[in-house]
DOVOLUM-986532 format. One record per atom (N, C-alpha, C): residue number from 1; residue in one letter; atom name; x, y, z. Coordinates in steps of 0.02 Angstrom, whole numbers, plus 50000, padded with zeros to 5 digits. Layout:
BEGIN
  pos  code  site     px     py     pz
  NUM     A    CA      X      Y      Z
...
END
This chain:
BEGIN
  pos  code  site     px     py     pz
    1     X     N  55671  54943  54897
    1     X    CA  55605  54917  54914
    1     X     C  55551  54951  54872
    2     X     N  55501  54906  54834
    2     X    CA  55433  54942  54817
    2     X     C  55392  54936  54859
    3     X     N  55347  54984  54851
    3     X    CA  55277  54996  54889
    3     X     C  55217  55008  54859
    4     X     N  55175  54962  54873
    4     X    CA  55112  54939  54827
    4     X     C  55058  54928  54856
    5     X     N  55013  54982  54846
    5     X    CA  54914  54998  54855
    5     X     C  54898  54926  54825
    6     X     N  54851  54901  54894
    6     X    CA  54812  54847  54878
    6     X     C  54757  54866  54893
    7     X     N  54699  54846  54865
    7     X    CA  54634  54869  54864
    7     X     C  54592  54801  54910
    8     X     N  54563  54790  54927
    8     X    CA  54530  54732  54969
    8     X     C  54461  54736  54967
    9     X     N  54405  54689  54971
    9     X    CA  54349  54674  54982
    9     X     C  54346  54632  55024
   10     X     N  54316  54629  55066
   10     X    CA  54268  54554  55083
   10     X     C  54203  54553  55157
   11     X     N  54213  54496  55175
   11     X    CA  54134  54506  55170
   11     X     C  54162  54501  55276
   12     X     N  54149  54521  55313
   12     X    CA  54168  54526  55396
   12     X     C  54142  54490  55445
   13     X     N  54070  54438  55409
   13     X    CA  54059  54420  55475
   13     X     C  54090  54352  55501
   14     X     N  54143  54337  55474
   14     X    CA  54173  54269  55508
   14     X     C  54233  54277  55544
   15     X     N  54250  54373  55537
   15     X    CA  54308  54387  55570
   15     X     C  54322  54418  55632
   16     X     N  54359  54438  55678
   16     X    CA  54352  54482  55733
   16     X     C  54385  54535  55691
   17     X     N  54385  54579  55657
   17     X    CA  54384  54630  55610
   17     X     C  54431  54638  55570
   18     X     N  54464  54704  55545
   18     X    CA  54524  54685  55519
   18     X     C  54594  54691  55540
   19     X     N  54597  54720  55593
   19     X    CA  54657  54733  55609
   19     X     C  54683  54675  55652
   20     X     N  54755  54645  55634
   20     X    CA  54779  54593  55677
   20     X     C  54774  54601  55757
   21     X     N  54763  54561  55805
   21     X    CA  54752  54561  55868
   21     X     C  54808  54501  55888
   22     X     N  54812  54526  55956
   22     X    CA  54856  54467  56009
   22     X     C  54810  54448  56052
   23     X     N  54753  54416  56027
   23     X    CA  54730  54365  56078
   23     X     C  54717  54320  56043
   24     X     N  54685  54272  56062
   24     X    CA  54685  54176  56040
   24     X     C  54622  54159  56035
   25     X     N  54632  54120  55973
   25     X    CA  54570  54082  55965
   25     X     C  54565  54036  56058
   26     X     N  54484  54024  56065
   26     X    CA  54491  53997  56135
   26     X     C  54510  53931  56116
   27     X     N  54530  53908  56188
   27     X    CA  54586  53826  56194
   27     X     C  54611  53827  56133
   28     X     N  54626  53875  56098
   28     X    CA  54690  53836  56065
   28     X     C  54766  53910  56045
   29     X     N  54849  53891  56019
   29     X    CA  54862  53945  56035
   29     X     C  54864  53983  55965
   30     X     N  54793  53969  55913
   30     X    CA  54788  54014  55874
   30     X     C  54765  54085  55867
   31     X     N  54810  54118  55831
   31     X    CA  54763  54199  55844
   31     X     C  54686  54202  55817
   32     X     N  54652  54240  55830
   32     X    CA  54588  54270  55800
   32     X     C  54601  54284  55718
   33     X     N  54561  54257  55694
   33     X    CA  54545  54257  55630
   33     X     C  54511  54335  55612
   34     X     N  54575  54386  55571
   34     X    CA  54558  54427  55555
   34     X     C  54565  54465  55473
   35     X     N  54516  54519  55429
   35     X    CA  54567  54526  55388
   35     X     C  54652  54524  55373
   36     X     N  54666  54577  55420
   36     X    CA  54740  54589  55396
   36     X     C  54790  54526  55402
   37     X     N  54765  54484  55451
   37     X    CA  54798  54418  55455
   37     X     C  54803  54381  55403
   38     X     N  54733  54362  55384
   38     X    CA  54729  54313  55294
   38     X     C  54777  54367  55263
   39     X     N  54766  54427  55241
   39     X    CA  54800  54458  55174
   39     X     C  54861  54440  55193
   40     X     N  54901  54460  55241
   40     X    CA  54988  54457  55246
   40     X     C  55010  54398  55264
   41     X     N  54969  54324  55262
   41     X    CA  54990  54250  55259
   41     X     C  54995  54248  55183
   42     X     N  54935  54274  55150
   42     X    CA  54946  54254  55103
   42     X     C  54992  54298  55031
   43     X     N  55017  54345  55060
   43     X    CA  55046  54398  55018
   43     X     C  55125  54354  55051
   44     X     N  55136  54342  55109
   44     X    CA  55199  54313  55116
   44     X     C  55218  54232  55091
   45     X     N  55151  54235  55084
   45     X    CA  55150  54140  55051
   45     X     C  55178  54173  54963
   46     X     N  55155  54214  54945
   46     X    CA  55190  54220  54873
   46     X     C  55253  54261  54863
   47     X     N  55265  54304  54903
   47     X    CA  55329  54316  54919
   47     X     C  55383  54309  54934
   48     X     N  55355  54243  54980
   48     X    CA  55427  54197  55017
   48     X     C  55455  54239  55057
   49     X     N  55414  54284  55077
   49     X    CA  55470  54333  55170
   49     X     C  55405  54368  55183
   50     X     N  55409  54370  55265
   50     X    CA  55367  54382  55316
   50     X     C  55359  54466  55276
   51     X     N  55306  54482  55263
   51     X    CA  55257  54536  55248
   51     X     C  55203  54564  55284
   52     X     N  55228  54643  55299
   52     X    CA  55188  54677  55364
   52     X     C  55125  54724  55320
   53     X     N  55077  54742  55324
   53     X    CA  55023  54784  55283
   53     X     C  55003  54816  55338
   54     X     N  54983  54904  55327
   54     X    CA  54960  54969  55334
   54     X     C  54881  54959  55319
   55     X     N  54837  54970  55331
   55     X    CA  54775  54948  55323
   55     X     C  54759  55042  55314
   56     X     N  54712  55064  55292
   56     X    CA  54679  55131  55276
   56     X     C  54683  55157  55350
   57     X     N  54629  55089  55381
   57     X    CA  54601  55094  55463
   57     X     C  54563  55042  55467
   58     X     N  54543  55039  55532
   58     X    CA  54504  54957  55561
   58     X     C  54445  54964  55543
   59     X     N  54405  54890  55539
   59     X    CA  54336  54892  55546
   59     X     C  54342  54853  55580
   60     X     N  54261  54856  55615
   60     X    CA  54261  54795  55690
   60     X     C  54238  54759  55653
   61     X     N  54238  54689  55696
   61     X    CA  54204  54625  55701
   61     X     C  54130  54638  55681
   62     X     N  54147  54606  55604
   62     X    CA  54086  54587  55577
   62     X     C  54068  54637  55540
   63     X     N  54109  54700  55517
   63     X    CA  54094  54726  55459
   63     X     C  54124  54713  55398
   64     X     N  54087  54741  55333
   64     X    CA  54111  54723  55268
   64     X     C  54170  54772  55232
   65     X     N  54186  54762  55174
   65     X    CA  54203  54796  55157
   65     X     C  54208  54790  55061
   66     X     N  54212  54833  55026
   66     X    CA  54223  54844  54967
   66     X     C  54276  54856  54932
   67     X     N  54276  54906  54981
   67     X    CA  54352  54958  54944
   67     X     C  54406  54976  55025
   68     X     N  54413  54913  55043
   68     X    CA  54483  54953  55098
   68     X     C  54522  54943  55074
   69     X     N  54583  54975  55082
   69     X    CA  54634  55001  55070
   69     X     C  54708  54973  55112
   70     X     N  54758  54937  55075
   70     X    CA  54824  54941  55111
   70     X     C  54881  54955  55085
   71     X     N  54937  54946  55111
   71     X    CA  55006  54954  55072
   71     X     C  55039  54925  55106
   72     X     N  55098  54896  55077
   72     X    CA  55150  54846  55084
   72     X     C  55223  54848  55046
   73     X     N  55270  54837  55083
   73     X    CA  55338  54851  55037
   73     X     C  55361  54775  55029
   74     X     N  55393  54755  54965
   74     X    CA  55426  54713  54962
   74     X     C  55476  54737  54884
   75     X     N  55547  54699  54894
   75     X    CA  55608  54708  54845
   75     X     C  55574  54672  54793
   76     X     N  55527  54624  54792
   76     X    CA  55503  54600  54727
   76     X     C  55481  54651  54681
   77     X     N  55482  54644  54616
   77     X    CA  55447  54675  54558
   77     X     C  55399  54644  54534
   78     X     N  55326  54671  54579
   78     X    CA  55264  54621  54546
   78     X     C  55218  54650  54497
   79     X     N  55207  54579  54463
   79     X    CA  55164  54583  54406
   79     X     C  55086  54586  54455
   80     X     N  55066  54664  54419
   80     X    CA  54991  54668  54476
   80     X     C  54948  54616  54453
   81     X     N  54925  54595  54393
   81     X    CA  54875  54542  54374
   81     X     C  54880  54477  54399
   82     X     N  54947  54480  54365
   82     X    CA  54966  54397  54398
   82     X     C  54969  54393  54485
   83     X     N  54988  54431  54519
   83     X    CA  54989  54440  54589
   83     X     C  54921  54438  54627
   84     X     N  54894  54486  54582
   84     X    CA  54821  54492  54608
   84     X     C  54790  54428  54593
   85     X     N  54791  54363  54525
   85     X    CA  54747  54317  54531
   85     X     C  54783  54272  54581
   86     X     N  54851  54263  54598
   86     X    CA  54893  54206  54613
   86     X     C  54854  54216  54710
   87     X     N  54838  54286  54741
   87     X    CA  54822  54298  54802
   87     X     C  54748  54266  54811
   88     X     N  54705  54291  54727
   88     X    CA  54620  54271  54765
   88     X     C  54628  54184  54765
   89     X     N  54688  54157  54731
   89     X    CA  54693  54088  54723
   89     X     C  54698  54049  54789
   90     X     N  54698  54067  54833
   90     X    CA  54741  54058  54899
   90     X     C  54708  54096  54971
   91     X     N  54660  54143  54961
   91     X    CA  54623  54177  55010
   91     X     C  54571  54153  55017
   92     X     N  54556  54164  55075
   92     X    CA  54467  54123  55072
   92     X     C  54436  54172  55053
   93     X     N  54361  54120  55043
   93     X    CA  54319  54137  54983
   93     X     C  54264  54201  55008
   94     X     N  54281  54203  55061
   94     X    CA  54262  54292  55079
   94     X     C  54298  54344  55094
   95     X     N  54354  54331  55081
   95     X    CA  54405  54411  55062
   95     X     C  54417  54391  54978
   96     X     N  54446  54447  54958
   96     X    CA  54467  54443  54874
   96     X     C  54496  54515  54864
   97     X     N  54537  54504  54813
   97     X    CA  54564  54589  54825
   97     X     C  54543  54602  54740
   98     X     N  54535  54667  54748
   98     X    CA  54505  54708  54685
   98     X     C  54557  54744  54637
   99     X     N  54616  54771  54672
   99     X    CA  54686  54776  54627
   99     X     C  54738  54783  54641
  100     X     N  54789  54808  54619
  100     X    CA  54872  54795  54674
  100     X     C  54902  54851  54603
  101     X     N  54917  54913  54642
  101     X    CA  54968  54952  54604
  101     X     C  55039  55000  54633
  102     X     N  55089  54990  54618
  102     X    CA  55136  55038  54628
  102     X     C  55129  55092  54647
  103     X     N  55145  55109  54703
  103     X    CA  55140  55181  54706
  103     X     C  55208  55221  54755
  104     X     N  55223  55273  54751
  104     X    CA  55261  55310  54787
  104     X     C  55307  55285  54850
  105     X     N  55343  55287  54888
  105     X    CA  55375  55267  54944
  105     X     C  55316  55311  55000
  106     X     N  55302  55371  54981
  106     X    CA  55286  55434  55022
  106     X     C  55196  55417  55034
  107     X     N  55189  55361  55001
  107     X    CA  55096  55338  55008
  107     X     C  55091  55312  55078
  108     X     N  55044  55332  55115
  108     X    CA  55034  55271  55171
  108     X     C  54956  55281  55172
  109     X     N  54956  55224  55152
  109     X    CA  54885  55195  55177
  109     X     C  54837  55239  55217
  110     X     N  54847  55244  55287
  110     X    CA  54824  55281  55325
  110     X     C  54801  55349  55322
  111     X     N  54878  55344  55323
  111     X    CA  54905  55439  55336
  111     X     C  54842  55487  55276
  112     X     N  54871  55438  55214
  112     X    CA  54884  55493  55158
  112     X     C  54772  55497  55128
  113     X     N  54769  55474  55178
  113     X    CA  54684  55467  55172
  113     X     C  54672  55522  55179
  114     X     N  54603  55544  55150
  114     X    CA  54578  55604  55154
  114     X     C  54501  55617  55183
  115     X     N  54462  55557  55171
  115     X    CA  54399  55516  55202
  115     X     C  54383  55458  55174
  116     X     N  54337  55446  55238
  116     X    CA  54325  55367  55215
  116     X     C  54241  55333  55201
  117     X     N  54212  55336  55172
  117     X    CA  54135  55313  55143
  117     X     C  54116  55254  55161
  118     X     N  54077  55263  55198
  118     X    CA  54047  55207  55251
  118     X     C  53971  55183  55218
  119     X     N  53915  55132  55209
  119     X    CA  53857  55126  55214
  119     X     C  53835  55077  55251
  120     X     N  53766  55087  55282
  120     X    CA  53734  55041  55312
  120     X     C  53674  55027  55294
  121     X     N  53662  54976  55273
  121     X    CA  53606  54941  55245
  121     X     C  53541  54887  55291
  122     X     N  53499  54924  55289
  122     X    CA  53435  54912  55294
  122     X     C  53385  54887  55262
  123     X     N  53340  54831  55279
  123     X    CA  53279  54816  55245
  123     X     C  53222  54796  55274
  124     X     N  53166  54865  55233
  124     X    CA  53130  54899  55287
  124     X     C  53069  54851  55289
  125     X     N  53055  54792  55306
  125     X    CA  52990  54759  55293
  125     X     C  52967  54726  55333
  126     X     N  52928  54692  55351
  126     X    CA  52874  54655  55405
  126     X     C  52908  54570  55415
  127     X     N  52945  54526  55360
  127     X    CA  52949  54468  55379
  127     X     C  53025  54482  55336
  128     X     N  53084  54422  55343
  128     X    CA  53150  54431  55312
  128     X     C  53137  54371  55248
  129     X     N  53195  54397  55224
  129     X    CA  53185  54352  55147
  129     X     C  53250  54287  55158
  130     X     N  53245  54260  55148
  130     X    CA  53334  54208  55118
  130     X     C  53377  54243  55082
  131     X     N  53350  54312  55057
  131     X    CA  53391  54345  54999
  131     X     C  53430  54396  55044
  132     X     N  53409  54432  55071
  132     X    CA  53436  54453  55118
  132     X     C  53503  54453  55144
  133     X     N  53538  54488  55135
  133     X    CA  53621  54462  55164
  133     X     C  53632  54519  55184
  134     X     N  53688  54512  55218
  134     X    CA  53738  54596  55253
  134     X     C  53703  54648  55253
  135     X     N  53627  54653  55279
  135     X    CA  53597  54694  55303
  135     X     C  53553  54685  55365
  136     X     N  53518  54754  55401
  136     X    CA  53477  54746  55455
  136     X     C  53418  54747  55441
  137     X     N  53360  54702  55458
  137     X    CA  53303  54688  55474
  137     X     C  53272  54741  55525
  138     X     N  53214  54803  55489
  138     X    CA  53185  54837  55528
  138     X     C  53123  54807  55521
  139     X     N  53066  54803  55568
  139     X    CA  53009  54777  55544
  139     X     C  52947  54828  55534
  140     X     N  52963  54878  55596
  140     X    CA  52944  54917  55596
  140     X     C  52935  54978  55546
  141     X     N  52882  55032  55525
  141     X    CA  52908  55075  55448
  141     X     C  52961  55137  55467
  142     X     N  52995  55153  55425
  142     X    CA  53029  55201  55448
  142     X     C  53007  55261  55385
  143     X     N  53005  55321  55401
  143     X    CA  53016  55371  55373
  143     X     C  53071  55398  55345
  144     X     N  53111  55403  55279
  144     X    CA  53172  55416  55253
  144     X     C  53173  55488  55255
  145     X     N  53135  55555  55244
  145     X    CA  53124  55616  55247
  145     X     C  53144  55637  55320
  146     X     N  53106  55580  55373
  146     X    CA  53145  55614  55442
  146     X     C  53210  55593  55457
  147     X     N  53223  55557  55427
  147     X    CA  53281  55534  55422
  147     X     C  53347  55567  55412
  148     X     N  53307  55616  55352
  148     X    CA  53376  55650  55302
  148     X     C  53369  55710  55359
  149     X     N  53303  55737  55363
  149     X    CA  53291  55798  55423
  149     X     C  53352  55796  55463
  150     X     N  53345  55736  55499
  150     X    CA  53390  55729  55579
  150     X     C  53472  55723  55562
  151     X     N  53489  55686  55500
  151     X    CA  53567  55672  55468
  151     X     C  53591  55753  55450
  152     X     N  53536  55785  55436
  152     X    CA  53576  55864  55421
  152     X     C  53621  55886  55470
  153     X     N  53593  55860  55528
  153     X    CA  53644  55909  55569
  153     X     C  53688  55878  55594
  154     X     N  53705  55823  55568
  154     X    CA  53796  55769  55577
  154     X     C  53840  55838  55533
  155     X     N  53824  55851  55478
  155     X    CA  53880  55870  55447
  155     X     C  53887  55924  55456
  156     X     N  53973  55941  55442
  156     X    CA  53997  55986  55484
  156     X     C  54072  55937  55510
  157     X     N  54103  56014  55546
  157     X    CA  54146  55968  55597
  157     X     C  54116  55986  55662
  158     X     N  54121  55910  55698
  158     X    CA  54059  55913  55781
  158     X     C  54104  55877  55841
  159     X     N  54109  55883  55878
  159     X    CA  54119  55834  55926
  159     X     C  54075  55783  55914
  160     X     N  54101  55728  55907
  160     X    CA  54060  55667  55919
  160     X     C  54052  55612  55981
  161     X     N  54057  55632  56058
  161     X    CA  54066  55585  56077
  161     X     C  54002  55559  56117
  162     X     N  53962  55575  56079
  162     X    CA  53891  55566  56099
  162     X     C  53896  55489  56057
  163     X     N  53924  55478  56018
  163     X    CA  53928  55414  55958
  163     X     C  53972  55367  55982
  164     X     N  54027  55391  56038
  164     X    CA  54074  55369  56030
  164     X     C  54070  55295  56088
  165     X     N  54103  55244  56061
  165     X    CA  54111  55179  56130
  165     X     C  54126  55217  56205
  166     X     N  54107  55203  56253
  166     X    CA  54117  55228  56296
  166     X     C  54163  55152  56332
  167     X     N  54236  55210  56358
  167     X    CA  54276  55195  56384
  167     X     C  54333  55174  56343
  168     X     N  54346  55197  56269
  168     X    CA  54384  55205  56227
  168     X     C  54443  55238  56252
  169     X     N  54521  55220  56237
  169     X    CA  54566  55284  56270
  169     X     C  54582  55326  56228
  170     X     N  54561  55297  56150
  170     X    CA  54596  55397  56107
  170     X     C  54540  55431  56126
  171     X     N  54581  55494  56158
  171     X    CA  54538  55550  56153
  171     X     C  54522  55603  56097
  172     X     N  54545  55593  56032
  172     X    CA  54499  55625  55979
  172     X     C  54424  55601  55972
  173     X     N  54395  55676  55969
  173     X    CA  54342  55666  55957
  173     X     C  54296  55691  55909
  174     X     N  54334  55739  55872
  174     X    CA  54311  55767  55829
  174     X     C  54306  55754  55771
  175     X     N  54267  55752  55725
  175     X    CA  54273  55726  55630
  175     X     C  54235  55778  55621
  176     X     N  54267  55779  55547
  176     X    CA  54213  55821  55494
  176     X     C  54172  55780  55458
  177     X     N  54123  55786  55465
  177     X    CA  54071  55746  55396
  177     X     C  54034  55785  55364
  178     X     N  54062  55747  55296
  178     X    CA  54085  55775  55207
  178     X     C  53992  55762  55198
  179     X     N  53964  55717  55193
  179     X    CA  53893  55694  55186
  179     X     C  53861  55646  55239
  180     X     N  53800  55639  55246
  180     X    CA  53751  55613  55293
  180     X     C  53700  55618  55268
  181     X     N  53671  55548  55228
  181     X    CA  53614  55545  55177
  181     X     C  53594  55464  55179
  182     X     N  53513  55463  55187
  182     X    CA  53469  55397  55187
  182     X     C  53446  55430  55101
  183     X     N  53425  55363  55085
  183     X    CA  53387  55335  55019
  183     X     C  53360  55292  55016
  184     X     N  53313  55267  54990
  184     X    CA  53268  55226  54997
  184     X     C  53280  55194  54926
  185     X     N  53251  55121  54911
  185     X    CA  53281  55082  54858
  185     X     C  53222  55027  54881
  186     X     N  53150  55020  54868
  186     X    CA  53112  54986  54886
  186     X     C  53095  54965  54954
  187     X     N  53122  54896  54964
  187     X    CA  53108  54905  55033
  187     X     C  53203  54910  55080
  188     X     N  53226  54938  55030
  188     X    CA  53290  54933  55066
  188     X     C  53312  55007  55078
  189     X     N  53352  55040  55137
  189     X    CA  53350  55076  55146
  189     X     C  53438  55083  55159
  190     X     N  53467  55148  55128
  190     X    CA  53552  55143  55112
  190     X     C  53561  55192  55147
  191     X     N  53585  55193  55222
  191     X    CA  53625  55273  55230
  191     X     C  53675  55277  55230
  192     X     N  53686  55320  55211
  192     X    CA  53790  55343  55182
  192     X     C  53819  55400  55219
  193     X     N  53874  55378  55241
  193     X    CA  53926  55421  55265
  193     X     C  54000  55454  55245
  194     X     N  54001  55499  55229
  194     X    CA  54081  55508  55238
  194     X     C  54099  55574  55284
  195     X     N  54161  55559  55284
  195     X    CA  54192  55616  55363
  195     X     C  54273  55585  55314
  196     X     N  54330  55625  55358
  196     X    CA  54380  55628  55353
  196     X     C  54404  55578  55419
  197     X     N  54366  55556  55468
  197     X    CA  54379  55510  55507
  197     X     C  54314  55496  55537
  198     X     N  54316  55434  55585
  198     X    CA  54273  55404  55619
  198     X     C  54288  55363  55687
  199     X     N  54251  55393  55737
  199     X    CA  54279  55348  55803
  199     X     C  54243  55285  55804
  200     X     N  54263  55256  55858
  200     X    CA  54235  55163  55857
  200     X     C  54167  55152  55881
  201     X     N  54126  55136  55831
  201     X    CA  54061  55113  55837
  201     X     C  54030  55169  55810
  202     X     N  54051  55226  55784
  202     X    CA  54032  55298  55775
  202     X     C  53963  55285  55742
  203     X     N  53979  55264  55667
  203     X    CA  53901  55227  55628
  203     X     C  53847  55204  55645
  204     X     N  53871  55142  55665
  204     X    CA  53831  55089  55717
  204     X     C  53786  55135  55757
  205     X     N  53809  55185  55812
  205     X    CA  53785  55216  55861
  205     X     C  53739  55282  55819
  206     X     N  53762  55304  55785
  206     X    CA  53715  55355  55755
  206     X     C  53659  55319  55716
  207     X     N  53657  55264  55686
  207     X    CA  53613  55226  55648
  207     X     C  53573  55181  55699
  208     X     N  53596  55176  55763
  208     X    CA  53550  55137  55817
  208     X     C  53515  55212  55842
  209     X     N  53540  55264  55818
  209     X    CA  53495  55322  55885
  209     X     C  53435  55342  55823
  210     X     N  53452  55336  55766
  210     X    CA  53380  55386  55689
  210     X     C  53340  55312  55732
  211     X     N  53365  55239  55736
  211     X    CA  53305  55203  55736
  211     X     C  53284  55201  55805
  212     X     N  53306  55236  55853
  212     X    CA  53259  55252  55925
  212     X     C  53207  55312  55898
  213     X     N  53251  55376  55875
  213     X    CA  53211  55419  55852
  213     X     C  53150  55404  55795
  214     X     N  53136  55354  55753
  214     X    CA  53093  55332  55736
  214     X     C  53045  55295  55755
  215     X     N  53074  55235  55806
  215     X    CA  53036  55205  55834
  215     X     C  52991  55231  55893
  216     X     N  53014  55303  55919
  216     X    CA  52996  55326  55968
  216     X     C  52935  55383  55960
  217     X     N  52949  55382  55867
  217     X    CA  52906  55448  55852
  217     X     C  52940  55515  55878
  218     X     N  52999  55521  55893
  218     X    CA  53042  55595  55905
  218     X     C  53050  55624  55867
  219     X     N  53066  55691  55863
  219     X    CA  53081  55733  55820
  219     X     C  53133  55737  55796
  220     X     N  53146  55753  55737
  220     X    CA  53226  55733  55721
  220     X     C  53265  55781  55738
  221     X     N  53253  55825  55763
  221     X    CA  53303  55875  55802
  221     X     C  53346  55857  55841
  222     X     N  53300  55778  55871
  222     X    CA  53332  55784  55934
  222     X     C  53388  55735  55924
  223     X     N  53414  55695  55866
  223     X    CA  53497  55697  55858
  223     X     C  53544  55745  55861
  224     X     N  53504  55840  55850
  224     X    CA  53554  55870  55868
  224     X     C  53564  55889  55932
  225     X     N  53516  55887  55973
  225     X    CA  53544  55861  56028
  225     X     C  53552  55812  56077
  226     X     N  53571  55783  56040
  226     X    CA  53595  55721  56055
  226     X     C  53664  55735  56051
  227     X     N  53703  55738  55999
  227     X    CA  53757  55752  55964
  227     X     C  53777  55827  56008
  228     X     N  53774  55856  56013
  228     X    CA  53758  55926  56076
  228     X     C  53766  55920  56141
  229     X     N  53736  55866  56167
  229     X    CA  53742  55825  56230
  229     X     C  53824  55809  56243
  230     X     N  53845  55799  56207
  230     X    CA  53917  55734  56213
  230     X     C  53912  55696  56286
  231     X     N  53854  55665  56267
  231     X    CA  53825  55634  56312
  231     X     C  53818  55549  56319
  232     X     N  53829  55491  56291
  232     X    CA  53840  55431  56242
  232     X     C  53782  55404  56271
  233     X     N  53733  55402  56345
  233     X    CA  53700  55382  56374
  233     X     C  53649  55395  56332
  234     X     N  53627  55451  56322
  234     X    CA  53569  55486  56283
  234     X     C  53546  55470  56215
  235     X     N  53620  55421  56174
  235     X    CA  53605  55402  56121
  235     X     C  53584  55320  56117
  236     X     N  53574  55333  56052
  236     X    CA  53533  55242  56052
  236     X     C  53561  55188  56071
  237     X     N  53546  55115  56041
  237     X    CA  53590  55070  56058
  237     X     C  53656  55072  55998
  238     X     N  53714  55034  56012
  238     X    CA  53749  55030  55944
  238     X     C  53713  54935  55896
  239     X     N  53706  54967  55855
  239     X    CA  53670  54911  55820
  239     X     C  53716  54856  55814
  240     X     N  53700  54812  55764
  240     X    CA  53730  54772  55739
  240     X     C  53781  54787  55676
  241     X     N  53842  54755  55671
  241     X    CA  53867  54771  55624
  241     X     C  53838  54746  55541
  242     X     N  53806  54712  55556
  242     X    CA  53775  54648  55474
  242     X     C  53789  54703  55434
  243     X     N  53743  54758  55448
  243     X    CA  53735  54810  55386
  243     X     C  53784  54861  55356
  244     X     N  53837  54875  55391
  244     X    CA  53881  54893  55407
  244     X     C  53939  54882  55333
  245     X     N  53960  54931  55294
  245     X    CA  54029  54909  55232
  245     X     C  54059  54968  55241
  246     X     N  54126  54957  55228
  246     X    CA  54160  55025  55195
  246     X     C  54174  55020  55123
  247     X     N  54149  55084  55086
  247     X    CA  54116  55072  55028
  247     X     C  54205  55095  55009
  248     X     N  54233  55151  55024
  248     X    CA  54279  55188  54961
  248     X     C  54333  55210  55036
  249     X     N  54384  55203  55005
  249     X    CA  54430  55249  55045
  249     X     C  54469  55301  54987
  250     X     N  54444  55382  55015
  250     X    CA  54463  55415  54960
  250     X     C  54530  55469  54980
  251     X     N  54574  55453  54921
  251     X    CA  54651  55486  54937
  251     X     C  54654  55574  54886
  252     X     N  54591  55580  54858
  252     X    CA  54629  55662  54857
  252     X     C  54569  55701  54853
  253     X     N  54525  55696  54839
  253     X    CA  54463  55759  54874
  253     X     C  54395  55731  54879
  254     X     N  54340  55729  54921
  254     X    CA  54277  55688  54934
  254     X     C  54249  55670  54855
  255     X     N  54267  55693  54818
  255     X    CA  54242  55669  54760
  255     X     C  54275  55651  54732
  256     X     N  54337  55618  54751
  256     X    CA  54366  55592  54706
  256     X     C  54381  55490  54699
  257     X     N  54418  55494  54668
  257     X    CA  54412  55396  54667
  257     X     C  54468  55386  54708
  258     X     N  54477  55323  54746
  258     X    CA  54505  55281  54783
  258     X     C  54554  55269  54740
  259     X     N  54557  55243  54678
  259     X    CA  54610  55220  54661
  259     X     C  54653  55257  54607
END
């Protein structure tokens, strides 16, 4: 058997996320339309045998992605180019994969991750444009300086379950985060994450609490305690996913490349 890194993009909001699920489209007995579902129909449509894929890790319903990450074994010997155009030929027109290479038996997707680079995108202005895509609409102004103030004190390794969905059953709660940084880009506003892991809604919820703490005029301290609290009540709402991508999944040191 070979085993082969596929790289993936696409775009989340028409899916219930990426990881395959056992529930049904309603009245009918189709499943939920998810990444990992399209990729392994259509990796088994060129294969000719049922094909299972390792995903990096999930994103929910309705996030993007750039650079996720899977692996897959099959006895075929594939040509990555030709494989890779023969799949975007055949996927819908909002997933597409970015490359397909050989690698090790001993790779897993998951496992062999080291962190994962998240951004959420914002645009900071008074009325929305048509141009506008896969981001959130603030109308209100935000300050990027208090911003970076209050993100200082994510990084580190913290308990997070001040971030975390409440009523989740893994009980890890801890990540390290590698960086925690806003930038500003006109009226668009980019904050970036990486950690070596992330619980569910983790982003979402820290990026719904800077925009209470802005909207509220708070001090940005008070994400650290917030985050201090392990408290989930105390923190903001969890936003919307629109803005929401995983930029890079990186396999051997925070600075290094995905592929």
């Amino acid at each position: 058997m070979q085993r082969y890194l596929i790289e993936i993009e696409y775009i989340g909001t028409e899916y219930q996320g990426s990881q395959k699920q056992p529930k049904k489209m309603p009245n009918t007995n189709n499943p939920v339309k998810t990444i990992q579902g399209e990729v392994e129909k259509a990796i088994s449509t060129l294969t000719k045998t049922k094909t299972k894929t390792i995903f990096s890790g999930r994103t929910d319903a309705g996030v993007h992605a750039k650079g996720q990450v899977a692996h897959f074994d099959t006895e075929l010997e594939l040509n990555p180019s030709k494989f890779v155009n023969s799949l975007n030929g055949i996927l819908p027109k909002d997933i597409s994969i970015k490359g397909l290479k050989k690698v090790e038996k001993a790779f897993h997707a998951q496992k062999s991750a080291k962190a994962r680079y998240y951004r959420y995108t914002i645009v900071n202005r008074k009325q929305r444009s048509a141009w506008d895509v896969n981001c959130l609409l603030i109308k209100y102004p935000l300050n990027v300086e208090r911003m970076n103030e209050a993100l200082q004190y994510l990084k580190g390794e913290h308990d997070f379950t001040s971030f975390k969905k409440m009523r989740t059953s893994n009980p890890a709660v801890i990540c390290n985060m590698y960086e925690a940084k806003a930038v500003k880009d006109g009226d668009f506003i980019y904050i970036d994450f990486i950690a070596d892991r992330f619980l569910y809604n983790m982003i979402r919820s820290i990026v719904g609490t800077l925009l209470m703490i802005e909207r509220k005029s708070l001090a940005p301290e008070t994400l650290k305690d917030i985050l201090e609290s392990k408290d989930k009540t105390k923190a903001g709402s969890t936003i919307s996913p629109t803005g929401l991508t995983l930029v890079k999944v990186i396999y051997n040191d925070i600075n290094g490349e995905s592929l």
